[in-house]
N, C-alpha and C positions, 0 to 999 in steps of 0.2 A: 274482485269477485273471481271466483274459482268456475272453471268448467270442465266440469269430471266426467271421460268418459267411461267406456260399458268396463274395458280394462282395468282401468285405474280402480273401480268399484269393487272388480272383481277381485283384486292385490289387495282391497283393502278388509272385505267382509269374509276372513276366515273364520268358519263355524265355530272353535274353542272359542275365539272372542265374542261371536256375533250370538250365541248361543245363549249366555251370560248375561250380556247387552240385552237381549229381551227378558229375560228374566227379571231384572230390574227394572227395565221398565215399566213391564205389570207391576210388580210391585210399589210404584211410585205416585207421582201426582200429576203425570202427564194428562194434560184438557184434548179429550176428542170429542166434536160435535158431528152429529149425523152425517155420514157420509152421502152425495149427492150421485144420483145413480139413475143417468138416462140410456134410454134404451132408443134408439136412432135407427129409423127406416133405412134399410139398402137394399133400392132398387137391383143391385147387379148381386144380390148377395143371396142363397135362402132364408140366413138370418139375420136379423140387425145386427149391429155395431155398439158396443154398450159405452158411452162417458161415463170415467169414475171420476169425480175431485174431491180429494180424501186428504183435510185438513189435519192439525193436531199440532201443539205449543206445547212449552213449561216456560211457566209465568218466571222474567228474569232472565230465562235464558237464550232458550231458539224456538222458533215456530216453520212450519212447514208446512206446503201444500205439493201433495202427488195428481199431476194430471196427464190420465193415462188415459186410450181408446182400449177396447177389447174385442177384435176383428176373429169370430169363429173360425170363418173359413182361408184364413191365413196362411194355411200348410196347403193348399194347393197353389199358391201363390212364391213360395217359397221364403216366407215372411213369419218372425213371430208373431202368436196373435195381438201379445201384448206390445202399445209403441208409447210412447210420451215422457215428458220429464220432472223431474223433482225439485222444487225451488225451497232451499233452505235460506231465513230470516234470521239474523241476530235482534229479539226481541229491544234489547236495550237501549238501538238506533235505527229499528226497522231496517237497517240497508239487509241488501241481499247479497247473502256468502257465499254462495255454491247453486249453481243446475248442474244438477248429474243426470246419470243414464238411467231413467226410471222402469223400466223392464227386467234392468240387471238387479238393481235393486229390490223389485219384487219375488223376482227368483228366489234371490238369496235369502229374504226376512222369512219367506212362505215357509221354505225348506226347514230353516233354523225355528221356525215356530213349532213343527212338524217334532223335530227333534226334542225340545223343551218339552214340550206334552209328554213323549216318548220315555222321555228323562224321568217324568213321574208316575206315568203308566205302563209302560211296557214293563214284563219280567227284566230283573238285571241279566240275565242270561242269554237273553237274545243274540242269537249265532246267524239268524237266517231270516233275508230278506226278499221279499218279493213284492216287483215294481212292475205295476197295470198304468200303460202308458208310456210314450215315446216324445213328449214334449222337451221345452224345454225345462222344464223344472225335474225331468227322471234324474238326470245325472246328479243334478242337487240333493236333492232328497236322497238320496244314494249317499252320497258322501257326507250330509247331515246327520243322519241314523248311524252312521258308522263313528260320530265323533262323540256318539253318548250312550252307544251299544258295544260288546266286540262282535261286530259283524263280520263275518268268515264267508260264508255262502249270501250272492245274489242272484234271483231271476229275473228276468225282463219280458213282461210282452207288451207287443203293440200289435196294431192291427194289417203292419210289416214285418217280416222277423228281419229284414234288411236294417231296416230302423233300431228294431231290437239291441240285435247286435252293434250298432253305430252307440249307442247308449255305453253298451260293456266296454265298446273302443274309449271312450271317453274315460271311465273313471279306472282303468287299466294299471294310473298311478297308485291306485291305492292298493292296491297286488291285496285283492278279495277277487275267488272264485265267482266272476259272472257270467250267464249263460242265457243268451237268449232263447225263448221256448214260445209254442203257438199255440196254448192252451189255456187256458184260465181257470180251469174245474181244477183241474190234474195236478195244476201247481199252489193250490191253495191251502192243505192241509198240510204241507212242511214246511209252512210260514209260521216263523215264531211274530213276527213283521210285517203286515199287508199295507203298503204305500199307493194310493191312487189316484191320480190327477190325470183328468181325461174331460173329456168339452162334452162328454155322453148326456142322451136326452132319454135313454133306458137303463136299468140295471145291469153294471157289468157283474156284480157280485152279490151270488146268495147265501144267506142265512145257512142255510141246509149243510152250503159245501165249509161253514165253521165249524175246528175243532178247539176245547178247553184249553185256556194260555194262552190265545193267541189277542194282538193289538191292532186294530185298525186305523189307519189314518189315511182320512178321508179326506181329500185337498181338492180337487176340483168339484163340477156342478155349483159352480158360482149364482145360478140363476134359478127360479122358481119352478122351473120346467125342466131344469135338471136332475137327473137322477144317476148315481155310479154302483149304489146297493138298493137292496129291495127291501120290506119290512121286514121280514123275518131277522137282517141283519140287525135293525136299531131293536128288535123287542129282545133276541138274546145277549147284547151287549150292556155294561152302563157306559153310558154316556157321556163327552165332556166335549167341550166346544171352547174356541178360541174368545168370544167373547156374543154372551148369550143376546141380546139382543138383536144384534143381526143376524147371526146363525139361524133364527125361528124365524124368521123372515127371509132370508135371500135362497136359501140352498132349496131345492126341490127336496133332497135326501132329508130334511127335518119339516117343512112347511108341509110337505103331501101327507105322510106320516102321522103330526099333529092334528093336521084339519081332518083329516080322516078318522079320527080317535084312535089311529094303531099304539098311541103312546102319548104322553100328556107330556107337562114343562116341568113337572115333582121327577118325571124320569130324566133328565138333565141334570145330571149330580153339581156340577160346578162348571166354572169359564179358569181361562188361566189368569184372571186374574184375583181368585179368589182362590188359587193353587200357588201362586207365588209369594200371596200375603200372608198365607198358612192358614187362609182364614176354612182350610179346606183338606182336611187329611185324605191321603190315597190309602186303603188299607186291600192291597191288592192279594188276592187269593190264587194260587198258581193254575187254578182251573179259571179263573173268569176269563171273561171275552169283554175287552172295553176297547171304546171306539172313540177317536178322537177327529173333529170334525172341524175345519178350517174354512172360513168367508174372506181371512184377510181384517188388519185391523192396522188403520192410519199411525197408531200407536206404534207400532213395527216399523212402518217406513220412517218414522220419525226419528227410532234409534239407532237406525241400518245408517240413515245420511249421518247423524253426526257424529259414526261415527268414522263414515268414510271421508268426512270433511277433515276431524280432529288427525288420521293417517294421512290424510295429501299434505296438510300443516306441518306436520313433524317431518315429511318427509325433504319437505321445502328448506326447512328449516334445518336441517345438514351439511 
């Protein structure tokens, strides 16, 4: 049995590969059943603690289970929010092949999911990016978008520009102009690219302040009471989500919106995985505003491990 740490993960899930890997994935016959999603009293906390155990097999081959906590308030603690690990099964003899570093690997499939949508919706031209948020998934997403855009220009905020800028520090390899900035109106209309992952329970992003062209990708507000754009964002944009069933359910930015009638489940053009199987042409118009909305799908961490399993193998085997 293999034990893959947060490193080894990260050597192994480069974006041109990992990028790909999901692509085919959707497109395939990987089994996910409902993911299990509890929400856990913390006394010492303002918010709960969320358990995710986020299943998913191909029949024959390998099966997995991600079991991860989601700790809000983490970043005062100096701690990711996300912590737990990934246990990958060789279907054929049940043993277990691999626990890896299930955080890392979240990062990375989220980011590269981020991109793949990107890959079918955003203009081919996208020069310029802007990153709302200072977690750990900015840098990702940052060098995701770059490996299926030619991204030239990046901004960064957070609700630090110290943080900000720790961000720019990070992807510095990739010599694209990054700049951290403390604004969020001011920077939003010279985004070909709006990337946002953020734990926010209000709108960081209005409707108002989009201009014609531009792509949204909406990665955080995991939870029902989350929210990172307002309506005005989902009723000027079409819509596409990582995979429709949970998106209408777990994200605040589509469940408030719906229940409210600002927009219905006919305005949800497709999921990726009905964009990977072609079962779903993008006929993209260089003024629309389309928005792509991620929950996370077991499906992902499924092809992120094997594929970090199938590189520790080869590497072994040198």
């Amino acid at each position: 049995m293999l034990n893959i740490d947060a490193s080894k993960v990260n050597e192994a899930l480069t974006f041109p590969k990992l990028v790909p890997a999901l692509e085919y994935a959707f497109a395939s016959d990987v089994i996910v059943p409902p993911r299990l999603h509890f929400d856990i009293e913390n006394p010492k906390a303002s918010r709960e603690t969320t358990l995710l155990i986020m299943p998913a097999w191909q029949s024959g081959e390998v099966a997995g289970v991600k079991l991860v906590t989601v700790a809000p308030e983490n970043a005062t603690k100096n701690l990711p929010s996300i912590q737990g690990s990934y246990l990958l099964f060789n279907v054929d003899d049940g043993q277990l092949m691999a626990i890896m570093d299930a955080p890392t690997i979240t990062a990375k499939r989220t980011a590269a999911a981020s991109a793949l949508a990107s890959s079918y919706l955003s203009r081919i031209d996208s020069e310029t990016l802007f990153v709302i948020g200072t977690g750990t998934l900015s840098s990702q997403l940052i060098e995701a978008h770059a490996s299926v855009r030619p991204i030239k220009q990046v901004k960064v905020w957070g609700r630090s520009l110290e943080k900000a800028q720790s961000i720019c520090d990070k992807v510095a390899h990739l010599a694209i102009d990054c700049q951290a900035v403390s604004d969020i109106e001011e920077n939003i209309a010279g985004a070909d690219i709006i990337s946002c992952a953020t734990l926010s329970q209000s709108p960081l992003i209005k409707g108002e302040w989009l201009v014609p062209g531009q792509h949204l990708d909406m990665v955080g507000a995991y939870r029902p009471d989350m929210r990172e754009m307002d309506d005005e964002c989902v009723k000027r944009a079409s819509i596409y989500v990582d995979n429709t069933e949970s998106a209408i359910r777990e994200t605040g930015d589509l469940a408030i919106p719906l229940a409210e009638g600002v927009i219905t489940l006919s305005d949800i053009h497709a999921d990726l995985f009905a964009l990977c199987k072609k079962e779903q042409a993008v006929n993209r118009s260089a003024s629309q505003i389309t928005l792509f909305k991620s929950v996370g799908h077991a499906l992902e961490d499924l092809a992120a491990a094997r594929l970090v399993a199938e590189h520790v193998n080869a590497v072994k085997a040198k």
